[in-house]
C-alpha positions as CSV (number, residue, x, y, z in Angstrom):
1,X,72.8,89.8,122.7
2,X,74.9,86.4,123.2
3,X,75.4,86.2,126.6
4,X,78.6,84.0,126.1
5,X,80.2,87.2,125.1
6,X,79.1,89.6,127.8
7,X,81.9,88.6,130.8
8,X,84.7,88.6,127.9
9,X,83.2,92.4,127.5
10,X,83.2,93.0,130.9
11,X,86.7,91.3,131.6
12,X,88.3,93.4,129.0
13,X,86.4,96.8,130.3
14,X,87.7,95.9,133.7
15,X,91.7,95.5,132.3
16,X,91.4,98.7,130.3
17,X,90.2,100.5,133.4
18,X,92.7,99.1,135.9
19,X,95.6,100.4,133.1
20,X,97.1,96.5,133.6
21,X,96.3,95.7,129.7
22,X,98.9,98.7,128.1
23,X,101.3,100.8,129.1
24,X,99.7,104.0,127.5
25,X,96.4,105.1,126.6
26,X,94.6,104.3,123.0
27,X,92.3,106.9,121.5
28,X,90.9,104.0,119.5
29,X,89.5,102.5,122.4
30,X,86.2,103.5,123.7
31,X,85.7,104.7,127.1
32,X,83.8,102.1,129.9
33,X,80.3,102.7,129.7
34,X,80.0,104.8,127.1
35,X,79.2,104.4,123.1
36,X,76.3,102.8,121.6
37,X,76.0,99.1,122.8
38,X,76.7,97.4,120.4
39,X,74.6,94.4,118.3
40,X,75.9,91.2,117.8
41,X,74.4,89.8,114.7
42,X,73.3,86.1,114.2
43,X,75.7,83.7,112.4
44,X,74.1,81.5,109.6
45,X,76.1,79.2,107.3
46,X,74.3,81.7,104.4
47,X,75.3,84.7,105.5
48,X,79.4,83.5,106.6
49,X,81.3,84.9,104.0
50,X,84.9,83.6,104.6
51,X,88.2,86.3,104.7
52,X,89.3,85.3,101.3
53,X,86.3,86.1,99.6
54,X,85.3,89.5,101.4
55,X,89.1,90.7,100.6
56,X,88.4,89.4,96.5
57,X,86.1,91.2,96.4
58,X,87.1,94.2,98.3
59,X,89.8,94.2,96.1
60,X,87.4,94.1,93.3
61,X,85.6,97.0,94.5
62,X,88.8,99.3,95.2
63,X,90.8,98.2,91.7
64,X,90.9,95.1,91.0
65,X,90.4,93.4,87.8
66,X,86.9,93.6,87.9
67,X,86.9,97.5,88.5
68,X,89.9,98.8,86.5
69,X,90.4,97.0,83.7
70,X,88.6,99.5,81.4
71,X,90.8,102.0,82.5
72,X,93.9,100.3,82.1
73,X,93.5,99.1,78.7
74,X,92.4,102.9,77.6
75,X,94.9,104.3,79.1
76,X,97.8,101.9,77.6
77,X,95.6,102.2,74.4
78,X,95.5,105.9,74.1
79,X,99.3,106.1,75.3
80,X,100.1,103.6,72.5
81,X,98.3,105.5,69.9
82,X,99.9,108.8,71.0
83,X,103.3,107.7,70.3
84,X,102.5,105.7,67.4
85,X,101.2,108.9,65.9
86,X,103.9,111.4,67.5
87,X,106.7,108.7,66.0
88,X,105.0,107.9,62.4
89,X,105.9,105.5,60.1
90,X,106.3,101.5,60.9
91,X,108.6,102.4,63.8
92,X,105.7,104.4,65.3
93,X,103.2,101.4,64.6
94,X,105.6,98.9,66.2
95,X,106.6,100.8,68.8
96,X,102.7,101.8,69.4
97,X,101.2,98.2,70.3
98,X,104.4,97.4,72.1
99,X,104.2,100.5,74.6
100,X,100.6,100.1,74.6
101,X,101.1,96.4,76.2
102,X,104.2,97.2,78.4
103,X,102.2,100.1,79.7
104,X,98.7,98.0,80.6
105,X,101.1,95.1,82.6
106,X,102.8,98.1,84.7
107,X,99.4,99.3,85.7
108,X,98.2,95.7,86.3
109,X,101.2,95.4,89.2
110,X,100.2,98.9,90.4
111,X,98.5,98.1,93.9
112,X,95.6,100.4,94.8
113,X,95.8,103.4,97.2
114,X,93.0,101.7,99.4
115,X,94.8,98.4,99.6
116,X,97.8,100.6,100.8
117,X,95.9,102.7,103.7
118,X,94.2,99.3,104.5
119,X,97.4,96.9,104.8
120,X,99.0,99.8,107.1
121,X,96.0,100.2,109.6
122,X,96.3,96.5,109.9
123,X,99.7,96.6,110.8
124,X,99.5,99.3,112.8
125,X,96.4,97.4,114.8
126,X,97.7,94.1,115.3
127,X,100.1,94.8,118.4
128,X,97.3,96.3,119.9
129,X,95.0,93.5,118.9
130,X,97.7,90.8,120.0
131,X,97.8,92.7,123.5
132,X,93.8,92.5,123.8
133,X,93.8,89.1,122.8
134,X,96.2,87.9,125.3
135,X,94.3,89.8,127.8
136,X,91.5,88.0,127.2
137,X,93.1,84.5,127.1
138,X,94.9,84.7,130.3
139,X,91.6,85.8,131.5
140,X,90.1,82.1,130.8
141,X,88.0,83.1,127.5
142,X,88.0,80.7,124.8
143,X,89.8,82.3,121.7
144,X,87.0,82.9,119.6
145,X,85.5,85.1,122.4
146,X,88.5,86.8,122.5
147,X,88.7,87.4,119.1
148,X,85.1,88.6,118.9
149,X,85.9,91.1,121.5
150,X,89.1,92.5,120.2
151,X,87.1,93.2,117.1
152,X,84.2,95.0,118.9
153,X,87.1,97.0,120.7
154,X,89.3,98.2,117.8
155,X,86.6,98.1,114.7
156,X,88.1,98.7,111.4
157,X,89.6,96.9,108.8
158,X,90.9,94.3,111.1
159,X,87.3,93.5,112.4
160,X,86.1,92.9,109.0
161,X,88.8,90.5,108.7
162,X,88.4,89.1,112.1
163,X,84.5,88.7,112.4
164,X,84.3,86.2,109.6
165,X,87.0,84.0,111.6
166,X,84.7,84.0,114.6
167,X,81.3,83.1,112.2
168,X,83.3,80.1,110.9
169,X,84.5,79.2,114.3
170,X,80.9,79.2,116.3
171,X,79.6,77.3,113.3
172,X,82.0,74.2,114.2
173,X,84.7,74.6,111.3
174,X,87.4,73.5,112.0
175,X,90.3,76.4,113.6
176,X,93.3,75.2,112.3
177,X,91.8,75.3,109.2
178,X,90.4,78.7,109.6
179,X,93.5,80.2,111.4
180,X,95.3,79.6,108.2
181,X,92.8,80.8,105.7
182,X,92.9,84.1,107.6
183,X,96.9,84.6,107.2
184,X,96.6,83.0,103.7
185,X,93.8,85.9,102.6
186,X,95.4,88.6,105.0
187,X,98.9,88.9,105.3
188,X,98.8,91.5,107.4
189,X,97.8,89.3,110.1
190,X,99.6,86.4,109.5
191,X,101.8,86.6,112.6
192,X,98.5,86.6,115.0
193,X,96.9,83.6,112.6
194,X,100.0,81.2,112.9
195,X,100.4,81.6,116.7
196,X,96.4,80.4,116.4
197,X,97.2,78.0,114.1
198,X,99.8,76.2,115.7
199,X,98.1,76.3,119.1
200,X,95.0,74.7,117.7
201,X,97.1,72.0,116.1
202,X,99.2,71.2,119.0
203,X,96.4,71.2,121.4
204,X,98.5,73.7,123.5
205,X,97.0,76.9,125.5
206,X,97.6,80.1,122.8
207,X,97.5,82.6,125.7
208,X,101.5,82.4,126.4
209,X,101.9,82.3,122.3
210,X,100.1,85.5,122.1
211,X,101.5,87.0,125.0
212,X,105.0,86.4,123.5
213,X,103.8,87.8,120.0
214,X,102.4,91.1,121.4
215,X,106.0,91.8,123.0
216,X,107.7,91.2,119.5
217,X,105.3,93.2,117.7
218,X,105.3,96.1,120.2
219,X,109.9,96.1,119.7
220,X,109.0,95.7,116.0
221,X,106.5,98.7,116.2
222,X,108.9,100.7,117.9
223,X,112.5,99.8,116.0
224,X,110.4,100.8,112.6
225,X,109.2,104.1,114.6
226,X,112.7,104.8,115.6
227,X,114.1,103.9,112.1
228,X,111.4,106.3,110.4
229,X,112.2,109.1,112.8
230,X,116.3,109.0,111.8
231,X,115.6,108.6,108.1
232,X,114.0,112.1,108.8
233,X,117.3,113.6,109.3
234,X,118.9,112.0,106.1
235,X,115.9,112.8,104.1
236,X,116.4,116.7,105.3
237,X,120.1,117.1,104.4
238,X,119.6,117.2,101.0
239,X,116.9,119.6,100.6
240,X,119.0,121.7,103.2
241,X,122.1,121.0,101.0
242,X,120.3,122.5,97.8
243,X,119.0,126.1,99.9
244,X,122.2,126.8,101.1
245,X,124.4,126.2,98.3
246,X,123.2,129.2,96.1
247,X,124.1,131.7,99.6
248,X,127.2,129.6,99.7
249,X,128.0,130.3,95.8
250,X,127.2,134.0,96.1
251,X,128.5,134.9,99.7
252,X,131.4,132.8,99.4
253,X,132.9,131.9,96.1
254,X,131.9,134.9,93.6
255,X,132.9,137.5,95.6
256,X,136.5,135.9,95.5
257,X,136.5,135.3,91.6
258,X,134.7,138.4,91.3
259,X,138.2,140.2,92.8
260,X,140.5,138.2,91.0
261,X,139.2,138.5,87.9
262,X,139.2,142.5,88.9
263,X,143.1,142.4,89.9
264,X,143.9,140.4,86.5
265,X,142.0,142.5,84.2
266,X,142.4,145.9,86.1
């Protein structure tokens, strides 16, 4: 186990505990003392693999080019053919190819489902993260112990991210540098890497920078959650609108045509 890592551990058990890290409770978080320990694999200039590559091919893996190609270009090409043959003639074979190729660049722009579910578990880790990661700074760690804790603490996709950044960082490379390869590759956490960033290029402490983010994101968190929870409301209306119109129709309005129509014809 590194041993530089164990008081950052044991600092960071020691604020969840005491409740003086957040205001509420996090299921993501494991207990004090319990869970597997976990094992803290050895670095080696091999083996570091930096953010922008593991998200290429990540994205390879999940849709990319590599990975979806084929079924983009059947897809366009069987749509193509279909309406060339449903049309016929030389308008169906121009408007065949064309459809063909319109349809292959739309699904090219489509992002994958994965990168979707991934970007939003980001997002929705990062104010914790920030919160951790100030913890651990005020607390006199270096950052890159921080960061190595706050990914043994929340897991994820934002320790894949964040593991590679602390590999490049014990190996000497430089931080501004690597700060801003990781909200270059991962927009997600951007905010967090340009606090870094500009702390590392200044020469300034990043524990009051973070501190500061971790506030913003947690209003930004909880505007979008109160935002969400009124668009619930507007979203409802019209479904509610559509139910009762028919009772409204046949309760309200036909019985009154039905009698006038009765008293002019009878």
């Amino acid at each position: 186990m590194d041993v530089g890592r164990a008081p950052v551990s044991a600092r960071l058990r020691a604020l969840l505990d005491a409740g003086e890290l957040v205001t509420a409770p996090d299921p993501r978080l494991p207990a004090a003392g319990t869970g597997p320990p976990v094992r803290l694999a050895r670095a080696s200039p091999r083996g570091v693999r930096s953010p922008h590559a593991r998200r290429s091919s990540r994205t390879s893996a999940v849709g990319g080019p590599a990975g979806s190609a084929r079924s983009r270009i059947l897809a366009a090409t069987l749509a193509g053919a279909g309406l060339a043959i449903t049309v016929g003639g030389i308008t169906g074979l121009v408007l065949g190819p064309l459809a063909a190729f319109a349809l292959e660049r739309w699904l090219r722009r489509l992002e994958p489902a994965a990168v979707r579910r991934e970007r939003a578990r980001l997002q929705a880790d990062l104010p914790l993260a920030a919160d951790l990661l100030a913890a651990c700074l005020a607390s006199g760690s270096p950052p890159v112990d921080g960061l190595a804790a706050v990914a043994d603490a929340l897991g994820g996709p934002l320790a894949e991210r964040i593991r590679p950044l602390v590999a490049t960082l014990r190996l000497g490379g430089d931080p501004a540098t690597a700060y801003r390869a990781l909200a270059q590759a991962t927009p997600a956490l951007a905010p967090l890497a340009r606090g870094l960033q500009r702390a590392a290029t200044s020469g300034t402490a990043p524990a009051e920078a973070v501190t500061v983010l971790a506030g913003e994101l947690r209003a930004a968190r909880r505007w979008e959650a109160e935002a969400r929870a009124r668009q619930v409301g507007v979203r409802a209306a019209a479904p509610l609108g559509i139910c009762f119109l028919p009772a409204f129709m046949l309760i309200g309005v036909v019985p009154v045509v039905a009698g006038i129509a009765f008293d002019l014809l009878g």
